[in-house]
C-alpha positions in Angstrom: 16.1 28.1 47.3 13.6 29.1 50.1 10.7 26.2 48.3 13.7 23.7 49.0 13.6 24.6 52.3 10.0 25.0 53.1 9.4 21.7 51.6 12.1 19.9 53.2 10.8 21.2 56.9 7.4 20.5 56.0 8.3 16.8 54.8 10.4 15.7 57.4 7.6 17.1 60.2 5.1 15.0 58.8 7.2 12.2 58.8 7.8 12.8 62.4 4.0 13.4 63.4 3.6 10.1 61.7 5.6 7.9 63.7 4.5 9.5 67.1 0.4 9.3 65.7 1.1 5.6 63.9 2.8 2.8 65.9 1.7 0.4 63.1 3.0 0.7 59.6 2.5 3.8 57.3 0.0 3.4 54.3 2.0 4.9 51.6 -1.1 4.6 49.3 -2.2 7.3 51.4 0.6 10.0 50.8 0.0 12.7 48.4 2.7 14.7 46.7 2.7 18.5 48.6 1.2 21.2 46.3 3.3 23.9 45.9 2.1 26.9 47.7 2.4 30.0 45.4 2.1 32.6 48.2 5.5 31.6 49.7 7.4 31.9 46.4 8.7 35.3 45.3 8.6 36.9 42.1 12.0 35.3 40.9 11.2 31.8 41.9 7.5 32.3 40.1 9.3 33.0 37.1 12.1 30.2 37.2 9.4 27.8 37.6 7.6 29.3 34.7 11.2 29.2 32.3 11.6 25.5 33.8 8.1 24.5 32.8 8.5 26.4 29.2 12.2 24.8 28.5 10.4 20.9 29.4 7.5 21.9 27.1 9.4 23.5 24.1 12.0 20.0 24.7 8.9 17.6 24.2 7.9 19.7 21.1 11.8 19.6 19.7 11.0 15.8 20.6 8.1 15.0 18.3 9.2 17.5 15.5 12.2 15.3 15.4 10.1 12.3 15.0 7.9 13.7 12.6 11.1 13.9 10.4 12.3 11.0 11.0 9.0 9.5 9.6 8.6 11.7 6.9 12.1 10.6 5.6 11.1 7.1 6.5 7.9 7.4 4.1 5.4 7.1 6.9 3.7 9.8 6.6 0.4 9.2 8.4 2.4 8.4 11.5 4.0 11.9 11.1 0.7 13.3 10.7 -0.5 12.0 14.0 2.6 13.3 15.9 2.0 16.5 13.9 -1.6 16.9 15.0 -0.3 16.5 18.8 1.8 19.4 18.6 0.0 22.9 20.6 -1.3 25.0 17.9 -1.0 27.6 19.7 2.3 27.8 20.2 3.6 30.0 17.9 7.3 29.1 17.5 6.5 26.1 16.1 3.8 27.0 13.6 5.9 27.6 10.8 7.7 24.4 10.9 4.3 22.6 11.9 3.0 24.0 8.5 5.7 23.1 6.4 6.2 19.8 7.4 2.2 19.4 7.1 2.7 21.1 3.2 5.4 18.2 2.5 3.3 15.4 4.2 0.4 16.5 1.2 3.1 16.8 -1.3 3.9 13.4 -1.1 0.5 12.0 -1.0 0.0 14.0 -4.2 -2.5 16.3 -2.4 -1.1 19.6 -4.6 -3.6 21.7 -3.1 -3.8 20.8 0.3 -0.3 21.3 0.2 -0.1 24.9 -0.9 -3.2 25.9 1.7 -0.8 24.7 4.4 1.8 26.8 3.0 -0.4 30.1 2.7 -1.8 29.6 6.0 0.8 31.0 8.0 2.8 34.1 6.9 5.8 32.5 5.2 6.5 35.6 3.3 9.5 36.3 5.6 12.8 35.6 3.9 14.2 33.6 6.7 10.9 31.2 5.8 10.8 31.9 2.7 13.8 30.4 2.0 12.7 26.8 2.8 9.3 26.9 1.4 9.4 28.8 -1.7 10.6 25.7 -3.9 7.8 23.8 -2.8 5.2 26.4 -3.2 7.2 26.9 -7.0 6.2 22.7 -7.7 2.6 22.4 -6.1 2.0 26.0 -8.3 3.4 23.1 -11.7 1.3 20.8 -10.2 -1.8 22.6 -10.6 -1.2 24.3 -13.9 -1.4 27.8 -11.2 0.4 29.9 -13.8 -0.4 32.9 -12.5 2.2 34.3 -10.3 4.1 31.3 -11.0 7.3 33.3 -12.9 6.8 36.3 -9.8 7.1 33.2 -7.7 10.0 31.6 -9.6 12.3 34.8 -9.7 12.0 35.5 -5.8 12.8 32.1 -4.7 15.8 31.8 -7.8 17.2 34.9 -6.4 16.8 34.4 -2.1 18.1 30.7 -2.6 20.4 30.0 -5.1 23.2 30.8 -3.0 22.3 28.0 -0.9 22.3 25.4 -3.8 25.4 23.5 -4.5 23.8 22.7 -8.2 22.9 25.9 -8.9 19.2 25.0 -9.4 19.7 22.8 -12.4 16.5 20.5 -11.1 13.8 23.6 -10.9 15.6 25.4 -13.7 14.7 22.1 -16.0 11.4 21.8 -14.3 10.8 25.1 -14.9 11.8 25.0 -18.5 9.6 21.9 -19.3 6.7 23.2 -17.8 6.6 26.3 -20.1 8.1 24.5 -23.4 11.5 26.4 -23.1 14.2 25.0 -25.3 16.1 21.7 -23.6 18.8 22.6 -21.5 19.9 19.3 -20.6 23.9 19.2 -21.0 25.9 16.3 -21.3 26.1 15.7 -25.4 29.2 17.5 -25.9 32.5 16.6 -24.7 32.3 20.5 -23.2 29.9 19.7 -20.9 32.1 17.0 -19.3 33.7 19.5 -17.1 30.5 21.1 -16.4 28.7 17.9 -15.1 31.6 16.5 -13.2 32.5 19.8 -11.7 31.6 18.0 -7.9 29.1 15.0 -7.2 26.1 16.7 -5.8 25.8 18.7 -9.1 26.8 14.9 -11.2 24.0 13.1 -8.6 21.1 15.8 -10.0 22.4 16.0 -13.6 21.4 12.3 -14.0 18.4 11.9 -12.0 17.5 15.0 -14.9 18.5 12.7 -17.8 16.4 9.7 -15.7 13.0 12.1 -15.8 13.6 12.8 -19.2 14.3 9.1 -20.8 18.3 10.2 -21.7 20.0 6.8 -20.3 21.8 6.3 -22.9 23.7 9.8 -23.2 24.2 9.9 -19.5 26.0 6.3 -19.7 28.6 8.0 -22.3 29.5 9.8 -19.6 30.0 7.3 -17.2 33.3 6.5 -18.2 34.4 9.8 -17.8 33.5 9.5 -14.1 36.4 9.9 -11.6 36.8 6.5 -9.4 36.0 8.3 -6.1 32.2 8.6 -7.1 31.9 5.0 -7.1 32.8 5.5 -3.4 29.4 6.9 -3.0 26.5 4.3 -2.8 24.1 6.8 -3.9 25.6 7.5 -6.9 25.9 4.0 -7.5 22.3 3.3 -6.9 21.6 6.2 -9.4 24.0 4.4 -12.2 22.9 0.9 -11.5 19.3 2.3 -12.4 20.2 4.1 -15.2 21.4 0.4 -16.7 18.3 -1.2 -15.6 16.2 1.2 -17.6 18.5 0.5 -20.6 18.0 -3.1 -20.0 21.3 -4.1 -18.8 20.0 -5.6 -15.4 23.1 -8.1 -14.6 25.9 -4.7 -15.2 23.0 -3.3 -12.8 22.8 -6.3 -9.9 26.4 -5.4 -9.9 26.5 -1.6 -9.1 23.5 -2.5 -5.8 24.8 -5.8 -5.1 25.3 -4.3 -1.3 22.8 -1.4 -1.4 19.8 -1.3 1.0 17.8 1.8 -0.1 14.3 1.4 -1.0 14.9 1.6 -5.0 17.8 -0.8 -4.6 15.7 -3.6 -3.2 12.6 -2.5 -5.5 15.1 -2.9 -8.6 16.4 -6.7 -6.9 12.5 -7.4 -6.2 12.3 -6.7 -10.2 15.0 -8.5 -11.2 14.2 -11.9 -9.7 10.3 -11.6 -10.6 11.8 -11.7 -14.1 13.4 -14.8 -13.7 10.3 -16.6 -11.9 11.8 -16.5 -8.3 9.0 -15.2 -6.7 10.1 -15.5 -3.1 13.1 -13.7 -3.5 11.2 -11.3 -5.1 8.5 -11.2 -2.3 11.3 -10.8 0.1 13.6 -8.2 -1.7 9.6 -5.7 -1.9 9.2 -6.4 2.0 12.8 -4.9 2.3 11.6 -1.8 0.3 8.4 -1.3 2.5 10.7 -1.7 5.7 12.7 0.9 4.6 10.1 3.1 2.8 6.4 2.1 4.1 4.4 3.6 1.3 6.6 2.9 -1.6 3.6 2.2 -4.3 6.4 0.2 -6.8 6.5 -2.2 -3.9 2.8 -2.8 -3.0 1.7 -3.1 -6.2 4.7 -5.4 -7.5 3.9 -7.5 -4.1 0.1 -7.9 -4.4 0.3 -10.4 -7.5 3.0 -11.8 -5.4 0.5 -12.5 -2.7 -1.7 -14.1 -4.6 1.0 -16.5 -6.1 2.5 -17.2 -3.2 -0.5 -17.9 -1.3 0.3 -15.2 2.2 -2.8 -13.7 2.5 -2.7 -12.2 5.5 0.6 -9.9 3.7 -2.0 -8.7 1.4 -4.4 -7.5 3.6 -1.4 -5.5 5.4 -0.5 -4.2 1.5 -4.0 -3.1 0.6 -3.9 -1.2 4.1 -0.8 0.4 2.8 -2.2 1.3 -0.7 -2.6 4.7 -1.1 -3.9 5.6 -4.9 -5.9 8.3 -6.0 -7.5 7.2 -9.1 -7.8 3.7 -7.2 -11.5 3.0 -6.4 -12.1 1.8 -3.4 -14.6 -1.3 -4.2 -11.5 -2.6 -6.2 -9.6 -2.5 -2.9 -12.3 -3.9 -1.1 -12.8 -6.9 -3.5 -9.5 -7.9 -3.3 -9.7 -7.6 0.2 -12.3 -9.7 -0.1 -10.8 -12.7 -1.4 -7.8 -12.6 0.8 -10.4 -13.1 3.4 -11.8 -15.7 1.7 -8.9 -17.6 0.8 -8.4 -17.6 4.3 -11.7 -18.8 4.9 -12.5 -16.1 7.3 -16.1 -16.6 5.4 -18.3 -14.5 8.3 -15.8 -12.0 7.5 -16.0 -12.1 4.2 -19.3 -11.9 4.0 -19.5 -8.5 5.4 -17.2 -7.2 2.9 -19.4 -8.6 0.0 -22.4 -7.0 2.0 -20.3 -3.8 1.5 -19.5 -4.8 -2.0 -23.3 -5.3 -2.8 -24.3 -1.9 -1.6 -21.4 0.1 -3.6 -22.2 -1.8 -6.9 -26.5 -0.7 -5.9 -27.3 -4.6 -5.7 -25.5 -5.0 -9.6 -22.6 -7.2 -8.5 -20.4 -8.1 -11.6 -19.9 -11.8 -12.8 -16.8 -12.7 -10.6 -19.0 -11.3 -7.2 -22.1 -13.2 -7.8 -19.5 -16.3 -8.2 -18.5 -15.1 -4.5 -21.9 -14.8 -3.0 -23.0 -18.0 -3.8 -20.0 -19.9 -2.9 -19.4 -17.6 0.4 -23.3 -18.5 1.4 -22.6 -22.0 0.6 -19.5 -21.9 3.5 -21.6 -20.0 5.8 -24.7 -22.3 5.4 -27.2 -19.9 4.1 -29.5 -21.8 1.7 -31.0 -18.9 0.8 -28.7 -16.7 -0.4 -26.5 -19.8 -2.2 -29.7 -20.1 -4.5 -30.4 -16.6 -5.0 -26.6 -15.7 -6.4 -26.1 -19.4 -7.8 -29.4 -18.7 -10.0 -27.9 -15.2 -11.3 -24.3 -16.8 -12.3 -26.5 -20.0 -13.5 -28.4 -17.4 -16.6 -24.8 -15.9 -16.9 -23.1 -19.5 -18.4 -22.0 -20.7 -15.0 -21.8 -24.3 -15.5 -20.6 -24.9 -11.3 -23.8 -22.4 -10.3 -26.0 -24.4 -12.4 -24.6 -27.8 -10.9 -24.9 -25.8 -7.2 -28.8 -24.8 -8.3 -29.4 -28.6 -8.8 -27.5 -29.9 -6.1 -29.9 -27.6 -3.5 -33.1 -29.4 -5.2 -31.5 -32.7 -3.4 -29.6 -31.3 -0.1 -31.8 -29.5 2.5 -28.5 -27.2 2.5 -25.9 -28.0 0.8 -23.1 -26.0 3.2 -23.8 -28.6 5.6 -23.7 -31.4 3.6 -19.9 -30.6 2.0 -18.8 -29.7 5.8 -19.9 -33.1 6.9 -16.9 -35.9 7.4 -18.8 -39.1 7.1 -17.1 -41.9 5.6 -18.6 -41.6 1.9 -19.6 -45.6 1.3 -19.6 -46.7 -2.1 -20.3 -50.3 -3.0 -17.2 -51.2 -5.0 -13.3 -50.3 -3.8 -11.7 -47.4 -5.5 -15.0 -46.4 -7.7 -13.7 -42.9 -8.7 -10.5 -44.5 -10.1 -12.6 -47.3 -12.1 -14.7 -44.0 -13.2 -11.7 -42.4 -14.7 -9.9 -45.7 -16.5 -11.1 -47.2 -19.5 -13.0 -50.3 -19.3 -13.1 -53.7 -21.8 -16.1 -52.8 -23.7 -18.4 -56.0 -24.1 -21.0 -56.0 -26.7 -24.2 -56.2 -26.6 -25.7 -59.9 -27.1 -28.6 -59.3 -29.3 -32.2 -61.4 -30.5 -31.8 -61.8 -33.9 -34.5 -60.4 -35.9 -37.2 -61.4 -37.8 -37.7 -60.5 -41.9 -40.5 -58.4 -42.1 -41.5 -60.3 -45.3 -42.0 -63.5 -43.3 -44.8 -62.1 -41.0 -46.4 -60.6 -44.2 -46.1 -64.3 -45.2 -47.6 -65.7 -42.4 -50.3 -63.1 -42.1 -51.6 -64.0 -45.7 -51.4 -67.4 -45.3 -54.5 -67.0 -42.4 -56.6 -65.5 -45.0 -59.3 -67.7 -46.7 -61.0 -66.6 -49.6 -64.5 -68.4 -50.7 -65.8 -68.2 -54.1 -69.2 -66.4 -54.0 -68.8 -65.2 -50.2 -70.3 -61.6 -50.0 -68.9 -59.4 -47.1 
């Protein structure tokens, strides 16, 4: 290409008009990269530049939409977000995908409606979109009671994808049927429906994650048997049949089936099985498993949290609550257990501006086990003030330990400091709280014996003289 050429000439003159000009050495720091000048291009070079440019831009979108998958599979979905946000908006052959994978990102965070608006907000109408976003537009419509539409809806996407579905939609049909009080259509009572269930294993996968949703363990494990021996093969049928005996409470026939499974409800389902036996660290570990392989499943944070507490890692839970995503959660809950992870840690500056948050969410009205936090957190971080204060409030509330703190302040200038002090404590006899807390030979009391009341009345009267004829 002529630009090869021109640049090559123009390169290796300045390199030769350098070493005539500069006998010392070059300063490369000095060198700028040519800019190309478009007057010598034609119009065929302009626009293979232009298709070179496009091709590296459309490759670093294929790029990010790949890992925006990835982490939506992954169950990170407010890293896929941020990759999603850096995609061009304006480039339009990426819009529809950039929408759908925005509606499933609010799908799975339970945000029904800001999942359909990102479906209507690009035409998807289009049957070559349609196709992949009708279903999901069918289940945010059940999610929000939209019935309007909803069988219009239903019809098109039954009739423009069922060729596509190796189960025949039997997982919308059922939703579908539920949602408007159709009869049951669940199959698998009669020993005619065996042939119909088994038929291949996709279909036999959905059939009992069907029965799972509506509570029938125990007629999808008659049907087990009937299973041929290649399914077993498939670790995700296995993981489906080791949970349908852990619902029916036959958790050791279910260790069995995900002894050597990995997935996210495999280790949640081990993480349950050993906190029901006591071994919490097993437990602990099998949950941090699940959030490896699934960062926002919600059956692992909240199984882990009590865990955290028990187990003392408190720097785990504040990672958890980060990860805690709940809708009906409020947030001061989150915030005071946040809270005492910091102060179990005895981060106590930083926990005292969480309670400071804490006090203005609850307007100043702090509930018992707060106030109880307040005083003992101003106690750590030497404020007087605010120790007597809260200590006073839990005090009038039956706190025995606030009412002993609110006497304790009467004696110590500030009490913080004198608990963080590490003075020798002298006492004047050896091991005095040990003698405090044996019993001691009891020895009694010596006393003066006492005098009969009658005698002094005696001796009183006998001082009296009485003289015939004496007048007062």
């Amino acid at each position: 290409m002529k630009i090869l050429i021109i640049l090559s000439i123009l390169f290796a003159h300045n390199l030769k008009v350098l070493a005539q000009s500069t006998p010392a050495i070059v300063d490369m720091s000095k060198l700028k990269e040519l800019d190309t000048d478009w007057g010598l291009l034609d119009d065929i070079e302009v626009d293979e530049l232009n298709r070179r440019n496009l091709i590296k831009s459309r490759k670093a979108d294929l790029s990010t939409l790949r890992k925006v998958k990835q982490l939506i599979i992954g169950g990170d979905v407010e890293a896929a977000k941020y990759y999603l946000d850096r995609l061009d908006s304006k480039n339009r052959t990426i819009t529809y995908i950039k929408a759908r994978y925005l509606a499933i990102i609010h799908f799975i965070n339970d945000e029904y409606e800001s999942s359909l608006e990102a479906l209507n907000s690009v035409n998807l109408n289009e049957n070559k979109h349609y196709t992949k976003t009708c279903i999901l537009k069918i289940i945010n419509m059940m999610a929000l009671n939209k019935n309007e539409g909803l069988y219009r809806e239903f019809d098109g996407c039954d009739r423009v994808t069922l060729r596509y579905s190796q189960t025949d939609h039997y997982w919308l049909d059922t939703l579908f049927n539920l949602k408007f009080d159709r009869e049951e259509t669940f199959k698998g009572s009669s020993f005619a429906d065996t042939q119909y269930v088994l038929q291949n294993q996709d279909f036999f996968r959905i059939w009992i994650k069907t029965g799972i949703y509506l509570n029938k363990e125990y007629l999808v494990l008659n049907l087990i048997k009937s299973m041929p021996e290649s399914y077993y093969m498939s670790k995700r049928t296995r993981e489906l049949i080791g949970l349908l005996y852990f619902r029916s409470g036959d958790e050791e026939k279910a260790m069995s089936f995900i002894e050597d499974i990995e997935t996210p409800n495999s280790e949640n389902m081990k993480g349950n099985y050993n906190l029901a036996r006591k071994k919490y660290e097993l437990a602990f570990g099998h949950y941090k498993l699940a959030l490896q392989k699934k960062k926002n499943s919600l059956n692992a944070i909240e199984r882990s949290l009590p865990l955290v507490w028990i187990l003392g890692q408190w720097e785990e839970g504040n990672k958890l609550l980060d990860r805690l995503i709940k809708k009906n959660l409020p947030e001061r809950k989150k915030t005071t257990l946040k809270t005492l992870f910091k102060m179990r840690q005895d981060k106590f500056l930083e926990t005292q501006k969480y309670l400071d948050i804490l006090n203005i969410q609850y307007k100043e009205k702090l509930p018992f086990e707060l106030n109880q936090m307040m005083y003992y957190n101003a106690m750590r971080i030497k404020n007087q003030k605010q120790m007597i204060e809260y200590s006073n409030i839990a005090c009038r509330a039956m706190d025995a330990i606030a009412c002993w703190t609110l006497m304790q302040s009467i004696m110590w200038e500030n009490l913080g400091q004198t608990i963080d002090r590490d003075e020798e404590v002298q006492v004047t006899q050896n091991n005095f709280i040990e003698n405090l807390k044996s019993a001691q030979e009891v020895t009694p009391i010596q006393e003066i014996p006492t005098i009969d009341q009658r005698d002094i009345e005696e001796l009183d009267s006998e001082l009296v003289r009485i003289t015939p004829g004496e007048e007062n």
